[in-house]
N, C-alpha and C positions, 0 to 999 in steps of 0.2 A: 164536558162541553167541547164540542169542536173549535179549533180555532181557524178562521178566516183568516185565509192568506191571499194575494195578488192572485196567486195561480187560479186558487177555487174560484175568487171572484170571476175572472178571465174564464172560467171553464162553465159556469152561471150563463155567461152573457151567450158565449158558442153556444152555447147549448139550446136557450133560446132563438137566434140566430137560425141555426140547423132547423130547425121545427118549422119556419119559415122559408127557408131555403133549399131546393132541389135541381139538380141537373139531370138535361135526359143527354139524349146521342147530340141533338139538334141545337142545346143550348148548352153545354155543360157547366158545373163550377168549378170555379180556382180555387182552392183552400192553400192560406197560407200558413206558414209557421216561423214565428221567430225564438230563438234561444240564443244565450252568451256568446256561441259561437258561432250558430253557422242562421241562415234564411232561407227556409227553401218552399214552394209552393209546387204543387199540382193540379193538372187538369185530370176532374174527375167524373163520369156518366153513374148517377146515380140508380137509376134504371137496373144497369146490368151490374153494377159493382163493382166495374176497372177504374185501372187510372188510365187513361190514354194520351198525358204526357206528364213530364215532372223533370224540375230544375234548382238547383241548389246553387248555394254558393262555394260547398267543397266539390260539388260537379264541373263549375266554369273555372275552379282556381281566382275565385274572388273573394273581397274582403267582406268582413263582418259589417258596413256600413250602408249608408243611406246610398251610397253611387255603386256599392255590392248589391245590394237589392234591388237597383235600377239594372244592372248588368244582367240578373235571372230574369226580368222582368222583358226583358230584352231577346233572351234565347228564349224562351217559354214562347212570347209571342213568336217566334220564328219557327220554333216547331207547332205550335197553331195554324199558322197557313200553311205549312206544310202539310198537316192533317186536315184543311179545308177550312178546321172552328175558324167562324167570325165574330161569332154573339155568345158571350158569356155570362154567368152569377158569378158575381163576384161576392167571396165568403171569408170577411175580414177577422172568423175563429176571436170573437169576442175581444181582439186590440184595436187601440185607437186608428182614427183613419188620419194619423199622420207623420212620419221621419219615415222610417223604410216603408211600411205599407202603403204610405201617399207616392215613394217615389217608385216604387212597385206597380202602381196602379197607372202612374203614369207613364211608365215606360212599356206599359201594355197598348193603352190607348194610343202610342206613338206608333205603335206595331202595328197599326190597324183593327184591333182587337174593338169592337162593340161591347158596352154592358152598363 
């Protein structure tokens, strides 16, 4: 018998999620990731199979916290306008929508980011 752990559950729910969710050139998703030590998400065109930006917390030299994940959430949306995206899916990978992921999302939507 298998045993169920957080992860599996968490990889259940993405997984569901994904099946649901799709980005093209025009609208892409963010996929995020959180583990023990670092937070990182990307913008990804599911279309063609790139990532066409991506931001971490051992990228920006930020911490493992909720105002670290606001800081990526921060450059990501800055390299979005850069790249033009304004409207995104946002793809919360089966975790809760709130400590880093809420302030992640909110520091998107601060960026000017739609979704």
């Amino acid at each position: 018998m298998n045993k169920t752990t957080r992860n599996t559950k968490r990889r259940e729910r993405a997984r569901r999620v994904r099946s649901q969710v799709s980005g093209t050139a025009q609208r892409p998703r963010v996929n995020v990731f959180r583990s023990l030590t670092a937070f990182s998400a990307q913008v990804i065109d599911d279309v063609t199979g790139k990532t066409l930006a991506a931001s971490s917390t051992g990228a920006i030299k930020a911490d493992n916290t909720v105002s670290g994940a606001q800081a990526v959430g921060e450059a990501l949306a800055k390299q979005c306008k850069e790249l033009k995206i304004e409207t995104i899916v946002f793809d919360r990978a089966g975790y809760k929508y709130h400590g880093k992921v809420k302030s992640f999302a909110d520091a998107l939507r601060e960026g000017g980011i739609n979704f």
